[in-house]
N, C-alpha and C positions, 0 to 999 in steps of 0.2 A: 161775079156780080157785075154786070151792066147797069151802069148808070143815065137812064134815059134822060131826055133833057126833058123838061116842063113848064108850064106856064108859071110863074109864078102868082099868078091872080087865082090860081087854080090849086084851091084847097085841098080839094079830095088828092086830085093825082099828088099833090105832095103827101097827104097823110098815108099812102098806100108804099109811096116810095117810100119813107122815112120806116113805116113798118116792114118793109122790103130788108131794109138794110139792120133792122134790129136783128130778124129772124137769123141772116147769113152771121150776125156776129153772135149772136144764141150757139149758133149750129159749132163755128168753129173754139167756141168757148168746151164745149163739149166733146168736140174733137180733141182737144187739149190736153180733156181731164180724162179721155181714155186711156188705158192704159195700155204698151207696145203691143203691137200684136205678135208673135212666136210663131215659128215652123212650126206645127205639130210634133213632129220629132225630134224636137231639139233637147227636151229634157233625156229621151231616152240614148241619143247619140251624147249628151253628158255624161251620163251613167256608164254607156260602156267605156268612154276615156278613160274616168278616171277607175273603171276595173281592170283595166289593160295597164295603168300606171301603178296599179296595188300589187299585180301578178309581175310586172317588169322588175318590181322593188323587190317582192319576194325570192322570183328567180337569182337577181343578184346577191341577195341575203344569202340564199342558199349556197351558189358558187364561193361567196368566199368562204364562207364553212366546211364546205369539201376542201378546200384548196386549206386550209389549217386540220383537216384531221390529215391529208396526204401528206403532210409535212411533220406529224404525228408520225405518221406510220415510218416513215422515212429514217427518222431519229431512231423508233422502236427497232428497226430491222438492222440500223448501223451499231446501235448496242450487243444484238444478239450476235452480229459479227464478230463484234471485238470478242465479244464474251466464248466465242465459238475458237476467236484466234488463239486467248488466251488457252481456252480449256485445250484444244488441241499443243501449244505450245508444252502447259504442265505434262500432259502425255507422254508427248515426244521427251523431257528432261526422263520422266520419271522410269520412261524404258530404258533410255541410254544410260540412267542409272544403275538397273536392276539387272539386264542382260549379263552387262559382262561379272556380276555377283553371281548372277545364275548358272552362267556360263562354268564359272570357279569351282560350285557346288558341283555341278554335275560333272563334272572332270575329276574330282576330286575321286582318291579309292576308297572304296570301300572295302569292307573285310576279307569278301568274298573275291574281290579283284587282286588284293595280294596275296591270296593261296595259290594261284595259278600260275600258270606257265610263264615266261618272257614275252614267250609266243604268242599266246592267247591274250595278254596283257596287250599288246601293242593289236590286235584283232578286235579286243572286248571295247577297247579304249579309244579306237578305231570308229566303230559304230555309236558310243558314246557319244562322240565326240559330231557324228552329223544329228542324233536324237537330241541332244544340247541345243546345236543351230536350229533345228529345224521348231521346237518348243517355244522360244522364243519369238519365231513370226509367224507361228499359227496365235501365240498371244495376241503380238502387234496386229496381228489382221483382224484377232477380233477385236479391240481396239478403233479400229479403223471404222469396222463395221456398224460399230458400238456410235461412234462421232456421227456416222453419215445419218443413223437411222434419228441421232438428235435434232440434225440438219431437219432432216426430215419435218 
């Protein structure tokens, strides 16, 4: 707004100035009550924010839930250890229990072993006596076998 100078005796040019200066304060009163003007894309560069801040949440939601069932698993697989330690443990007593019974039994004579010779005796008793060992750890291997395929 320029404010020109005027006559003061001079009616008109004041009443044109005076309505000069209503207009410009019209104009900026109305400037006032518009409301900001926006990038155009600013609602849509909001939107993707805050979906980038819903998938960041989510994604960390998720990792710690992986990271509690891994922790799950963890425990589960140290259970099945023990449980594996132990059942192998029972195993092992209940062979070293039974072997040298079995051992006993099959050494032991039978009817047919005391009809025989001295000779044959110490021959018959002989073979016995590796068919005894050898019964045993074809057991314990399947045993063995029997754990691993549990492992398994």
């Amino acid at each position: 707004m320029i404010e020109l100078g005027h006559d003061p005796n001079d009616v008109k040019a004041a009443e044109k100035l005076i309505k000069k200066k209503n207009e410009d304060i019209s104009a900026l009163k109305k400037k006032i009550k518009l409301p900001h003007s926006e990038y155009p894309k600013t609602k849509e560069v909001l939107e993707s924010q805050k979906h980038k801040e819903e998938m960041m949440d989510l994604v960390i939601q998720l990792n710690d839930e992986l990271k509690e069932k891994e922790k799950e698993l963890d425990n589960v697989i140290q259970l099945k250890q023990v449980s594996l330690e132990t059942a192998t443990t029972t195993i092992i007593r209940t062979i070293t229990t039974t072997v040298p019974s079995t051992l006993a039994v099959s050494l032991a004579p039978t009817s047919a072993l005391a009809t025989t010779l001295p000779d044959e005796r110490e021959s018959t008793s002989a073979t016995s006596s590796t068919t005894a060992t050898t019964q045993p750890s074809d057991e314990a291997s399947k045993l063995v076998k029997a754990m691993e395929d549990m492992s398994t």
